[in-house]
Biopython code that builds the backbone (N, CA, C, O; Angstrom):
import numpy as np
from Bio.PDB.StructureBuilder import StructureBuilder

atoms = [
    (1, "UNK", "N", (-22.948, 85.839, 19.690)),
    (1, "UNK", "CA", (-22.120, 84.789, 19.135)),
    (1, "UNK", "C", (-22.643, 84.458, 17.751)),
    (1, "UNK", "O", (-23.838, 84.306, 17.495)),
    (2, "UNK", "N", (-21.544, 84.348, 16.789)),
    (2, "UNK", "CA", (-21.710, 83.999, 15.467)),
    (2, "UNK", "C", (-21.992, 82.312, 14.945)),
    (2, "UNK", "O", (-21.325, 81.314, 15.217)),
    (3, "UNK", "N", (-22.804, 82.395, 14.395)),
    (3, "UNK", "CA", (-22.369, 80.455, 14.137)),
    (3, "UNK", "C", (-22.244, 80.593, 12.737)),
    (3, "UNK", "O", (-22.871, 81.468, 12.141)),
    (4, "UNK", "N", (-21.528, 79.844, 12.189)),
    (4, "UNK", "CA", (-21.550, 79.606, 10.359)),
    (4, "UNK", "C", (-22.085, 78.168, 9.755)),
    (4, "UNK", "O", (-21.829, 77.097, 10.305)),
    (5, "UNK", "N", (-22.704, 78.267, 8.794)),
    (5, "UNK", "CA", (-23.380, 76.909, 8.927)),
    (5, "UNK", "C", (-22.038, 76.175, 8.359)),
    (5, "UNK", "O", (-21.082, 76.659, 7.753)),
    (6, "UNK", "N", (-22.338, 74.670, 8.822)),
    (6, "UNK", "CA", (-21.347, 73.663, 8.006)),
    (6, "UNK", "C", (-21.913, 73.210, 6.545)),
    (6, "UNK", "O", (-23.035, 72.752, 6.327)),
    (7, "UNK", "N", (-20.844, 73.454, 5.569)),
    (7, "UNK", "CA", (-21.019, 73.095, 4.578)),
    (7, "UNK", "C", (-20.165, 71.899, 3.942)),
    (7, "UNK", "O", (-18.961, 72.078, 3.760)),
    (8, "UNK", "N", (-20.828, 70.553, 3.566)),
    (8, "UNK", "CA", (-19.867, 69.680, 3.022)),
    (8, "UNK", "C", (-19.310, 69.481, 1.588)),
    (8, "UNK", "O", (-20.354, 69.247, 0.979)),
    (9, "UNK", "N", (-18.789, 69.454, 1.108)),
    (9, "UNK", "CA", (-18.233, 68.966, -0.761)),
    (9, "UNK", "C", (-18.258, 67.867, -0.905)),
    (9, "UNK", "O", (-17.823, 67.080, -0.065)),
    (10, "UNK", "N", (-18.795, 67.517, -2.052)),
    (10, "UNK", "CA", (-18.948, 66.076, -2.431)),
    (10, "UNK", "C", (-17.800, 65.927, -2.526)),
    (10, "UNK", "O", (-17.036, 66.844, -2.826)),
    (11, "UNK", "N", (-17.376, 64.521, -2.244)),
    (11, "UNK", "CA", (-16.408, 64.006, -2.626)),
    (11, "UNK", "C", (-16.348, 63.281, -3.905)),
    (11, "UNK", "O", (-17.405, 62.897, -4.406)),
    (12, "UNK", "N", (-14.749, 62.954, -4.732)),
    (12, "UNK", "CA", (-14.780, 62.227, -5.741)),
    (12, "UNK", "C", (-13.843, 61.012, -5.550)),
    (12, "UNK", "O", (-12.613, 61.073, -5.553)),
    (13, "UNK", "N", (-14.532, 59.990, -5.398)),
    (13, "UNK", "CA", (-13.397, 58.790, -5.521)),
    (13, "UNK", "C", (-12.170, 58.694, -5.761)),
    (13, "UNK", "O", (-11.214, 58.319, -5.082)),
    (14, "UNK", "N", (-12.356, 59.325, -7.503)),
    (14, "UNK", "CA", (-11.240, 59.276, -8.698)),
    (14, "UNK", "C", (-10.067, 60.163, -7.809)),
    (14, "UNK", "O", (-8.899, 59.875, -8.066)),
    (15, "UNK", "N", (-10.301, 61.171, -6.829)),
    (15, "UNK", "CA", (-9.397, 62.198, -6.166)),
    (15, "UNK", "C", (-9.068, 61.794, -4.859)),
    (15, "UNK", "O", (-8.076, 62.319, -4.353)),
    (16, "UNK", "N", (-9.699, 60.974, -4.221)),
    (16, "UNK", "CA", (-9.506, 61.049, -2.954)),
    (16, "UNK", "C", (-8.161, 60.196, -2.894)),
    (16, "UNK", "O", (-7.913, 59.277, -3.675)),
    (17, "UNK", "N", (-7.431, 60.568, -1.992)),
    (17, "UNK", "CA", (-6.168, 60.055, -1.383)),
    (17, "UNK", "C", (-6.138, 58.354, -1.541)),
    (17, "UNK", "O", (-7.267, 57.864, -1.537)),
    (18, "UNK", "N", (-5.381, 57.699, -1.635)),
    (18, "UNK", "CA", (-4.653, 56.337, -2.106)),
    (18, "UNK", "C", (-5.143, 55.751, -1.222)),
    (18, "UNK", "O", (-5.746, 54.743, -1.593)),
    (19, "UNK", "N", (-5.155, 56.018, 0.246)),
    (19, "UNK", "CA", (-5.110, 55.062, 1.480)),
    (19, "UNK", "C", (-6.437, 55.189, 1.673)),
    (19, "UNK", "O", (-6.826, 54.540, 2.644)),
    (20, "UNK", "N", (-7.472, 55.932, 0.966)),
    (20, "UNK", "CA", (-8.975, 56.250, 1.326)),
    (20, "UNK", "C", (-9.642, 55.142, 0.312)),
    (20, "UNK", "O", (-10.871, 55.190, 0.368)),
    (21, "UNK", "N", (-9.100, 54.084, -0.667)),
    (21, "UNK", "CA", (-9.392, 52.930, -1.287)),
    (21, "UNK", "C", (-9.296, 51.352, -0.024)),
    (21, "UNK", "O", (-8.631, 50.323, -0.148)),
    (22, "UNK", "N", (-10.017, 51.668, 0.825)),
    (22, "UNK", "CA", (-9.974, 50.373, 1.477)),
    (22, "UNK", "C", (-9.443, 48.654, 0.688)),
    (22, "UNK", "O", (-10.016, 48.135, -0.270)),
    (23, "UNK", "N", (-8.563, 48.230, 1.231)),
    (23, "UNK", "CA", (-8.516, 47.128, 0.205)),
    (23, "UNK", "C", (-9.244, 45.738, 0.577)),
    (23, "UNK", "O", (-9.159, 44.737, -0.133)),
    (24, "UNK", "N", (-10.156, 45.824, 2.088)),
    (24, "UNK", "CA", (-11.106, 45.008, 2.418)),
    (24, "UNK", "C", (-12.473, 45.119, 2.184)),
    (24, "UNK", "O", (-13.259, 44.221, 2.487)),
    (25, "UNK", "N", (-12.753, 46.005, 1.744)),
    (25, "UNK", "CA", (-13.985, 46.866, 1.765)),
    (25, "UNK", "C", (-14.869, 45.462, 0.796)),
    (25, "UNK", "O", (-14.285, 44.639, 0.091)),
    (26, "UNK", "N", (-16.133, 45.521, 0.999)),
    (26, "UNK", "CA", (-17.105, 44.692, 0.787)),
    (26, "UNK", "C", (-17.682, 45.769, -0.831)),
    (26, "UNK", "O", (-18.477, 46.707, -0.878)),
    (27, "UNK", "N", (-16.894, 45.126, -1.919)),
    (27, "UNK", "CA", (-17.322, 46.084, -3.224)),
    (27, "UNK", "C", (-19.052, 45.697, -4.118)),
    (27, "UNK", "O", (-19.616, 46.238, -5.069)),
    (28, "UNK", "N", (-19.288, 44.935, -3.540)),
    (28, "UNK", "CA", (-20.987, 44.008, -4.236)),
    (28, "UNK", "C", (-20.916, 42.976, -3.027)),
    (28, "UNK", "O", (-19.989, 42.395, -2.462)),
    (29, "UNK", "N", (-22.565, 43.004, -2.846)),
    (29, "UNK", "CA", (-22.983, 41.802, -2.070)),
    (29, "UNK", "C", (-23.055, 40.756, -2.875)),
    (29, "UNK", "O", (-23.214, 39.665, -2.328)),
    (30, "UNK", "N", (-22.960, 40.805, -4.340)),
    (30, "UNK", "CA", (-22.740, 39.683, -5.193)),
    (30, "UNK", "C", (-21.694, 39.254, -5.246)),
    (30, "UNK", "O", (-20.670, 39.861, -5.560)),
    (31, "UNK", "N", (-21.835, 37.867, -4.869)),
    (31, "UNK", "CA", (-20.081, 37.523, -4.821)),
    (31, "UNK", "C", (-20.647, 35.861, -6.384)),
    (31, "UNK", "O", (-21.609, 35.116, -6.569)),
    (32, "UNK", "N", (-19.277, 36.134, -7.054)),
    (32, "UNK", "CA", (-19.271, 35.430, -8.174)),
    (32, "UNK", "C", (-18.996, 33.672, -7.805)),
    (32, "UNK", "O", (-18.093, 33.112, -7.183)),
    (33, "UNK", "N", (-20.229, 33.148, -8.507)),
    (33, "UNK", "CA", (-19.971, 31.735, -8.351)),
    (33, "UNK", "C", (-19.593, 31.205, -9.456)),
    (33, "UNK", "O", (-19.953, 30.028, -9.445)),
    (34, "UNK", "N", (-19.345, 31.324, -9.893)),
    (34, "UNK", "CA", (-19.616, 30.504, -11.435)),
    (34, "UNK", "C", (-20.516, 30.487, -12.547)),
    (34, "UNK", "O", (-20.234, 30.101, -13.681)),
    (35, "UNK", "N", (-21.766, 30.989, -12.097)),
    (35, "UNK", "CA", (-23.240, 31.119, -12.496)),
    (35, "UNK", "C", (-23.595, 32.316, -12.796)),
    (35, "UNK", "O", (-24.462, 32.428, -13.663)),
    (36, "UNK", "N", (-23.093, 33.410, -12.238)),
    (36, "UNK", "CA", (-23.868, 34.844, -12.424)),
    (36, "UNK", "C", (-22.627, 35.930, -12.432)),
    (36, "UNK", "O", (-22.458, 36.964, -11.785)),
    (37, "UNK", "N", (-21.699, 35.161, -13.597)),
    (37, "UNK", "CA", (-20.862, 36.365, -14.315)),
    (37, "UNK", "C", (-21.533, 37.518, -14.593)),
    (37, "UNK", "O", (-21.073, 38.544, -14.093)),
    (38, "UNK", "N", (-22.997, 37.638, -15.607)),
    (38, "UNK", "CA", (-22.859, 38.795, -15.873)),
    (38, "UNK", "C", (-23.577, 39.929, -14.766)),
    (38, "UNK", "O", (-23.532, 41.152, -14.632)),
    (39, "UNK", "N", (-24.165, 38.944, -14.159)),
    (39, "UNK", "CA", (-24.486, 40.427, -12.993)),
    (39, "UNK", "C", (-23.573, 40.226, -11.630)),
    (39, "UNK", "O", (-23.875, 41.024, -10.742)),
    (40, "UNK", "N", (-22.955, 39.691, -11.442)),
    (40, "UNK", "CA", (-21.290, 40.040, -10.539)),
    (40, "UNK", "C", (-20.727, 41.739, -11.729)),
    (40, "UNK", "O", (-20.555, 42.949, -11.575)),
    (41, "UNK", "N", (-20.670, 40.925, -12.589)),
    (41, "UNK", "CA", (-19.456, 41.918, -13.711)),
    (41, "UNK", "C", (-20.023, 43.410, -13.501)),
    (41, "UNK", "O", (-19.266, 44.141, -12.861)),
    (42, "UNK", "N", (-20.956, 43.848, -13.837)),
    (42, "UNK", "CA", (-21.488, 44.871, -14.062)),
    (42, "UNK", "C", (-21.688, 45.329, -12.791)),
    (42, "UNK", "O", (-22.050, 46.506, -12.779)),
    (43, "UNK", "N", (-21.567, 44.743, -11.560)),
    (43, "UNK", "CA", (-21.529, 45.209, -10.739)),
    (43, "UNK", "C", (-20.593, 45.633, -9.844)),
    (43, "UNK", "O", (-20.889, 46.516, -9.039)),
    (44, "UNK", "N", (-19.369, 45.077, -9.863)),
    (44, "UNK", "CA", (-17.853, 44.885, -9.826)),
    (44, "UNK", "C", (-17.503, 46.466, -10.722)),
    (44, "UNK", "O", (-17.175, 47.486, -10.116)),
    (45, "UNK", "N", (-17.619, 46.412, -11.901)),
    (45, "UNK", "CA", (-17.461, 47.329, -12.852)),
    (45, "UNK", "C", (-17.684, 48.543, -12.692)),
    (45, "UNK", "O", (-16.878, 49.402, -13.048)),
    (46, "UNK", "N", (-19.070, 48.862, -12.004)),
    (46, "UNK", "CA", (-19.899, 49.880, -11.724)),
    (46, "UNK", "C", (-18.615, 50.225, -10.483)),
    (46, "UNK", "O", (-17.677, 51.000, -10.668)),
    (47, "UNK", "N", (-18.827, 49.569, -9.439)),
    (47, "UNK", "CA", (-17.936, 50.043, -8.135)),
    (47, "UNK", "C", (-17.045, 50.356, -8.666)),
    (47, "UNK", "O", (-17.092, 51.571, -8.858)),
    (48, "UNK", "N", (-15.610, 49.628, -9.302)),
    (48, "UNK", "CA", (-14.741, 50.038, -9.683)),
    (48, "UNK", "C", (-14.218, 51.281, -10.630)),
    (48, "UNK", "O", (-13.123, 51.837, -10.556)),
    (49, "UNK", "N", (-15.539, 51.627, -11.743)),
    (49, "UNK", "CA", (-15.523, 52.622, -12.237)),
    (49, "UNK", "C", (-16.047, 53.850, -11.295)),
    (49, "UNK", "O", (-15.779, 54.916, -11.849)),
    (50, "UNK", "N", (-16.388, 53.944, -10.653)),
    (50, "UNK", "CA", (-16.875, 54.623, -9.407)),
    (50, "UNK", "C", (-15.430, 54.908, -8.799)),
    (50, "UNK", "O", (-15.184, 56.112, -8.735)),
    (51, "UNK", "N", (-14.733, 54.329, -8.482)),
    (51, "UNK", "CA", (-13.409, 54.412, -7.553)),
    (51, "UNK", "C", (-12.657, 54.995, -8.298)),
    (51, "UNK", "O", (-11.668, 55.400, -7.688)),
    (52, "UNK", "N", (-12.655, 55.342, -9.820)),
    (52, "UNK", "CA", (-11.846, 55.860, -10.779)),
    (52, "UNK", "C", (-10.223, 54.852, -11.271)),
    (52, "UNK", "O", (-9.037, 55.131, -11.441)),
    (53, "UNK", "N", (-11.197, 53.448, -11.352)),
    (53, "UNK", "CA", (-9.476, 52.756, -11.316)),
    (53, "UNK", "C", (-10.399, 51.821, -12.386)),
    (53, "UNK", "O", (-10.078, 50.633, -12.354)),
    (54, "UNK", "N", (-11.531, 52.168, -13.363)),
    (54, "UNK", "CA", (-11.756, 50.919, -14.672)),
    (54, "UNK", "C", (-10.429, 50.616, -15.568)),
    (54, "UNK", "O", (-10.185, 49.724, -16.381)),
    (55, "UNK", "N", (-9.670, 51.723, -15.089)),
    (55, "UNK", "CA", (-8.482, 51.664, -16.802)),
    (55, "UNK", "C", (-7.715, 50.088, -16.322)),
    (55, "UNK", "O", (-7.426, 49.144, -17.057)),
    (56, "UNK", "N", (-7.554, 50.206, -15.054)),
    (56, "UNK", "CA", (-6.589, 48.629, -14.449)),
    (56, "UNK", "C", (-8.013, 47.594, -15.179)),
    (56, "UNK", "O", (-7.527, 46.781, -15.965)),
    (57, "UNK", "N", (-8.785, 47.528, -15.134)),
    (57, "UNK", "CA", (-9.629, 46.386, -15.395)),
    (57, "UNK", "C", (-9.682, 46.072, -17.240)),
    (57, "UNK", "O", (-9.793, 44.993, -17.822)),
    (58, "UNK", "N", (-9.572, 47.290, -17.731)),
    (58, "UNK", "CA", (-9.843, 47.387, -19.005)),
    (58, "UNK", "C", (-8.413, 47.296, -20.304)),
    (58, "UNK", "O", (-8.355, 47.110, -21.520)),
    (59, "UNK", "N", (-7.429, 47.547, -19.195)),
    (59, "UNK", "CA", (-6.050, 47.538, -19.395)),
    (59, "UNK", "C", (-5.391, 48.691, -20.171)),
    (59, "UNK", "O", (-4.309, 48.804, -20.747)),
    (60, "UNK", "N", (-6.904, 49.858, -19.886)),
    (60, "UNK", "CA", (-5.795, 51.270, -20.854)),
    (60, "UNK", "C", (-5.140, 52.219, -19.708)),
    (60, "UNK", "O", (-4.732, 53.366, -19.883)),
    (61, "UNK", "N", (-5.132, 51.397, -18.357)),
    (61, "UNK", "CA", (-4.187, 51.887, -17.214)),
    (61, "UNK", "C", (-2.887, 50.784, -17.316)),
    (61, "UNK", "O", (-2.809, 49.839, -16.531)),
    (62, "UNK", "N", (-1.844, 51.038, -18.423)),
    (62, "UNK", "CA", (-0.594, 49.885, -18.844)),
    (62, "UNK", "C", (0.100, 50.457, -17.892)),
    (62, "UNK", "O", (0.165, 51.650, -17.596)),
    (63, "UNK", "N", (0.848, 49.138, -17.220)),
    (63, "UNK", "CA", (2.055, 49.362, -16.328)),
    (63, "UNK", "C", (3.229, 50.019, -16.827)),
    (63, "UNK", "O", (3.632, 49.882, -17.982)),
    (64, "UNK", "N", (3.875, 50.864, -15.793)),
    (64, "UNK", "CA", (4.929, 51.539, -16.684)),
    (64, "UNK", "C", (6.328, 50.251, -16.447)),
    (64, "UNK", "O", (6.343, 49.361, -15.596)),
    (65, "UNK", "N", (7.263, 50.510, -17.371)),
    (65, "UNK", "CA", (8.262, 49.752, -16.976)),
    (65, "UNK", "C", (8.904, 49.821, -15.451)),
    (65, "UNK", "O", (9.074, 50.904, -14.890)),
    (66, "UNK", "N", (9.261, 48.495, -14.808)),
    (66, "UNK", "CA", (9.513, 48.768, -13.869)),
    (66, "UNK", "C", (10.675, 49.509, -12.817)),
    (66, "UNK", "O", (10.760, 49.432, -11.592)),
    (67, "UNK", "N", (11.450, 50.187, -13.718)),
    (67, "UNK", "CA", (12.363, 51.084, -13.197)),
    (67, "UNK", "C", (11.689, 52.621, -13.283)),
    (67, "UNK", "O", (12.349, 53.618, -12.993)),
    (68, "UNK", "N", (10.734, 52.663, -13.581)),
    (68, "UNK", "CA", (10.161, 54.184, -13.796)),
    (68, "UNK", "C", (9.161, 53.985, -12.480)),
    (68, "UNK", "O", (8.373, 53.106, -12.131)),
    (69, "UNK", "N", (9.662, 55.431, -11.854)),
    (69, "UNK", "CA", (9.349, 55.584, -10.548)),
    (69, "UNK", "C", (7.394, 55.372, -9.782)),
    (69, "UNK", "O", (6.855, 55.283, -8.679)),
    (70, "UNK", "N", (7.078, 55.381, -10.969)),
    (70, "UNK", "CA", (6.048, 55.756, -11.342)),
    (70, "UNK", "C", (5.414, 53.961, -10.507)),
    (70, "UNK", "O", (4.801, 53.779, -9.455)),
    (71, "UNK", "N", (5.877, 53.035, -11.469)),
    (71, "UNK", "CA", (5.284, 51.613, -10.873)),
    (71, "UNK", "C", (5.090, 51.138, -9.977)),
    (71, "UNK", "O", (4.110, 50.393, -9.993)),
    (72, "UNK", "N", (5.953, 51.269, -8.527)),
    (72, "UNK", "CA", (5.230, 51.094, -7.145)),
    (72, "UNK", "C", (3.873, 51.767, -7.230)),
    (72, "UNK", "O", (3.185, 50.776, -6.986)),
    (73, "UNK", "N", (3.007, 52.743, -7.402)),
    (73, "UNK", "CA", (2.000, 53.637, -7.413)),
    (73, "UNK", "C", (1.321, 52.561, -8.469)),
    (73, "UNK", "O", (0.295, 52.002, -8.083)),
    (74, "UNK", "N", (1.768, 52.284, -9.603)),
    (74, "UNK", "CA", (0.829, 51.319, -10.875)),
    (74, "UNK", "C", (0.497, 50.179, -9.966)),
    (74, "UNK", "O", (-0.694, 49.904, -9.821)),
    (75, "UNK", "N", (1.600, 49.337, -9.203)),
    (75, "UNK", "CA", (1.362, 48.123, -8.788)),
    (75, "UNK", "C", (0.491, 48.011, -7.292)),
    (75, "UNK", "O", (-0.080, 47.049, -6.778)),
    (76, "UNK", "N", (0.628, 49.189, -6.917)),
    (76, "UNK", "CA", (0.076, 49.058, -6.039)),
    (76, "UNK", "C", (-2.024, 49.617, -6.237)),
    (76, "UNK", "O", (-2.945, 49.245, -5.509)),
    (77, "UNK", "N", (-2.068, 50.165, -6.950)),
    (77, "UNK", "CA", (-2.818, 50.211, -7.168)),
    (77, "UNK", "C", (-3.951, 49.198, -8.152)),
    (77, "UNK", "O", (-5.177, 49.173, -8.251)),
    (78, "UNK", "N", (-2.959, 48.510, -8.712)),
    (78, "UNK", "CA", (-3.797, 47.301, -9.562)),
    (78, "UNK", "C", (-3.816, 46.429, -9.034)),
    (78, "UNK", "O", (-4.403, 45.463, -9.522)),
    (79, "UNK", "N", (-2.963, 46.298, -7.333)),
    (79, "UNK", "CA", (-3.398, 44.866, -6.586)),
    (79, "UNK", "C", (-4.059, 45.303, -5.966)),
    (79, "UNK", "O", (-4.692, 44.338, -5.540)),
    (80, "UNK", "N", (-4.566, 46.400, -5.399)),
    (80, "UNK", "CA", (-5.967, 46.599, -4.713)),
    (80, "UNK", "C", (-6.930, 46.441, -5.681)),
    (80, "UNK", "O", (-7.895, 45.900, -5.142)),
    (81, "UNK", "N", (-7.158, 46.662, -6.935)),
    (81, "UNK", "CA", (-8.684, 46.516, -8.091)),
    (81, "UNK", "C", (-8.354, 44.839, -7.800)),
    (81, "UNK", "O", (-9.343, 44.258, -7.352)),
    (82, "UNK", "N", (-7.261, 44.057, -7.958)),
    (82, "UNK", "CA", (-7.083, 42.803, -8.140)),
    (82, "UNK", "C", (-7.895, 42.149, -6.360)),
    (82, "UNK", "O", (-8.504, 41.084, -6.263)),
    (83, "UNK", "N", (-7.664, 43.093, -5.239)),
    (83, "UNK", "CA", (-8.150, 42.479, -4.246)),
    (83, "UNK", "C", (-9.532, 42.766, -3.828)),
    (83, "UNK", "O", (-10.192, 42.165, -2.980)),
    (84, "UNK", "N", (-9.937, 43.978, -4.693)),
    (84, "UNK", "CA", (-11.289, 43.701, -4.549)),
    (84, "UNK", "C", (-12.191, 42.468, -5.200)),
    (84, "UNK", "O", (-13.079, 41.809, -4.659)),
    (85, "UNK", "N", (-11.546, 42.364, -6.841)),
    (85, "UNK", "CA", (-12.180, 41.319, -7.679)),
    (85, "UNK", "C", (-11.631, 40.379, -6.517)),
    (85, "UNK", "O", (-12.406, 40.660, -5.603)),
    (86, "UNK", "N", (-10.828, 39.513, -6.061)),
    (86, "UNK", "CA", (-11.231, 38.650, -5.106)),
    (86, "UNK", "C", (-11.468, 37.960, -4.023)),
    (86, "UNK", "O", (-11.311, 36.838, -3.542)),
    (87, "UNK", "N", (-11.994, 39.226, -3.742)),
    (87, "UNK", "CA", (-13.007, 39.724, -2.017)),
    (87, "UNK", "C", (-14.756, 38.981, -2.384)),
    (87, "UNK", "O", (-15.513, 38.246, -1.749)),
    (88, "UNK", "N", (-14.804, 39.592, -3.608)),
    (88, "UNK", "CA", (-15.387, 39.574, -4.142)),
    (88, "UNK", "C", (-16.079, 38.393, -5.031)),
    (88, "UNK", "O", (-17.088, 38.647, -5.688)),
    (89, "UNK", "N", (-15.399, 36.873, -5.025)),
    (89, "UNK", "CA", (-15.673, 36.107, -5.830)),
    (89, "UNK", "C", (-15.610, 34.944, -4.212)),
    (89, "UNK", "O", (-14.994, 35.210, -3.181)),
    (90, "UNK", "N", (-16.577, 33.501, -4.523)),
    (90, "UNK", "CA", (-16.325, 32.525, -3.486)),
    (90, "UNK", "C", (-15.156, 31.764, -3.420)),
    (90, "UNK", "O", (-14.692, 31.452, -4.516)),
    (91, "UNK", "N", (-14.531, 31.366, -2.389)),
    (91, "UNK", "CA", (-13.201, 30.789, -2.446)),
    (91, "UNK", "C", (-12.582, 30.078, -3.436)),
    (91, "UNK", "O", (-11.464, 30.234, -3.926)),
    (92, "UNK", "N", (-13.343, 29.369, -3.645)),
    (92, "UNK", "CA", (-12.979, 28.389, -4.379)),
    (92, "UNK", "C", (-12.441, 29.071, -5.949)),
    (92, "UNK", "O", (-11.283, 28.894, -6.329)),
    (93, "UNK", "N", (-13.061, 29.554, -6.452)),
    (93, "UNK", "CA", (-12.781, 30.710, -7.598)),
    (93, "UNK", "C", (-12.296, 31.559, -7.642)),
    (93, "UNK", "O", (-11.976, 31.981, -8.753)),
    (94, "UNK", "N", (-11.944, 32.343, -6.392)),
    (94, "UNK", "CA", (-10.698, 33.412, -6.161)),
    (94, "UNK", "C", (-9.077, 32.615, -5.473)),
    (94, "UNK", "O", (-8.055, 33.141, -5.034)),
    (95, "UNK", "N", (-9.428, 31.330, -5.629)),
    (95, "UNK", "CA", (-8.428, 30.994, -4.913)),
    (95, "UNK", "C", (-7.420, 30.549, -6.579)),
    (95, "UNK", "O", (-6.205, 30.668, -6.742)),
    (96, "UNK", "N", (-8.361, 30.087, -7.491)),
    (96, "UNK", "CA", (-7.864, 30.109, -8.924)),
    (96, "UNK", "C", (-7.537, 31.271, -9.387)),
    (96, "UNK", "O", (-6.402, 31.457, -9.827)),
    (97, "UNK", "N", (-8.037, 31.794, -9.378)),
    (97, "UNK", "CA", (-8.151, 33.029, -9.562)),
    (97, "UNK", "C", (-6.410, 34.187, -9.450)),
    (97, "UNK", "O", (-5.741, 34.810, -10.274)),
    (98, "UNK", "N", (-6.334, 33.951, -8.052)),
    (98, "UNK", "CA", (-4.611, 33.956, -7.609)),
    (98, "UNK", "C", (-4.036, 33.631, -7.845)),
    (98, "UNK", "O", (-3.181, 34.287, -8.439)),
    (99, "UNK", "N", (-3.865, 32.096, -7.607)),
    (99, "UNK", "CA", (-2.742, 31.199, -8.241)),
    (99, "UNK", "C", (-2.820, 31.197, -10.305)),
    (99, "UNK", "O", (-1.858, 30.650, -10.845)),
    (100, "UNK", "N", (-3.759, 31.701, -11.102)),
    (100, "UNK", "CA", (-3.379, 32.283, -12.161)),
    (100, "UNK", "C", (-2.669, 33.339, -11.903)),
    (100, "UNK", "O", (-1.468, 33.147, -12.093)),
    (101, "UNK", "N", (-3.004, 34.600, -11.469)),
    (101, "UNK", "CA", (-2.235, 35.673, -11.822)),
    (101, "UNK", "C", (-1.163, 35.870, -11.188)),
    (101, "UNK", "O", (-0.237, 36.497, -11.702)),
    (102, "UNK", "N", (-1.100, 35.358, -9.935)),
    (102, "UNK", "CA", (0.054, 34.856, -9.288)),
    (102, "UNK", "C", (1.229, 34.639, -10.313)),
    (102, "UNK", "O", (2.220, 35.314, -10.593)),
    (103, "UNK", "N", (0.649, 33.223, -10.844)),
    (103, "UNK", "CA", (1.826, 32.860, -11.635)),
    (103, "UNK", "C", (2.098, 33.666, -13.259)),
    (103, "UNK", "O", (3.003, 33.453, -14.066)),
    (104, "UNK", "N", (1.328, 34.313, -13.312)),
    (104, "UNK", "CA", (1.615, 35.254, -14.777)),
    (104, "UNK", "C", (2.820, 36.392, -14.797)),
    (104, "UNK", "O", (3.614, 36.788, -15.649)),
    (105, "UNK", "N", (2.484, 36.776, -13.133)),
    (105, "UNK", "CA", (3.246, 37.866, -12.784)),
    (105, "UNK", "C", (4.960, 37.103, -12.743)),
    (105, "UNK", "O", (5.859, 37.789, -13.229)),
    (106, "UNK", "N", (5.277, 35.899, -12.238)),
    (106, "UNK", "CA", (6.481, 35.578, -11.703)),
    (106, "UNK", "C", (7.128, 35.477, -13.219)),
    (106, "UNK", "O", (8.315, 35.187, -13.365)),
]
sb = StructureBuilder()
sb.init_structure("model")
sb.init_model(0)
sb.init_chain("A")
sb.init_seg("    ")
for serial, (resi, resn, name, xyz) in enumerate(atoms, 1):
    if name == "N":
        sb.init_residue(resn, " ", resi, " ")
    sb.init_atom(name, np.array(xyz, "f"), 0.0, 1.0, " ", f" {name:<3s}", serial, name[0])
structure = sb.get_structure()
């Protein structure tokens, strides 16, 4: 009997399938209070650039207009970066947090 060894491939974030972006997933044990923007940020940043989705944070991932087929895929993907940033922050500050962009979007 033959055996073949198992060999694995790294995986790449930036490639892996849409539904393989958990949108509960715990992205930093730093969660943002008010106090420690800059090491939340850089750490938020790091994950997210890791996941291959910085352009939504940085804004050179622009929404396409919304009749181009393309924007369910834009929107859905910039409210998951949007639900990690606030998974990610304490209530009280992600709850502002929403109700801003909430209302930017309407």
């Amino acid at each position: 009997m033959s055996t073949s060894p198992i060999t694995t491939q790294p995986t790449n974030p930036a490639t892996q399938a849409p539904n393989a972006d958990s949108h509960s997933v715990q992205i930093t044990n730093i969660r943002f209070n008010g106090d420690n923007y800059l090491r939340w940020s850089q750490s938020v940043q790091m994950y997210i650039r890791g996941r291959g989705k910085i352009g939504y944070l940085t804004g050179d991932k622009k929404a396409p207009v919304s009749e181009d087929p393309m924007y369910v895929t834009w929107d859905a993907k910039n409210s998951m970066v949007m639900t990690w940033l606030v998974n990610s922050m304490d209530e009280d500050i992600s709850s502002s947090y929403m109700c801003h962009s909430t209302a930017k979007e309407l």
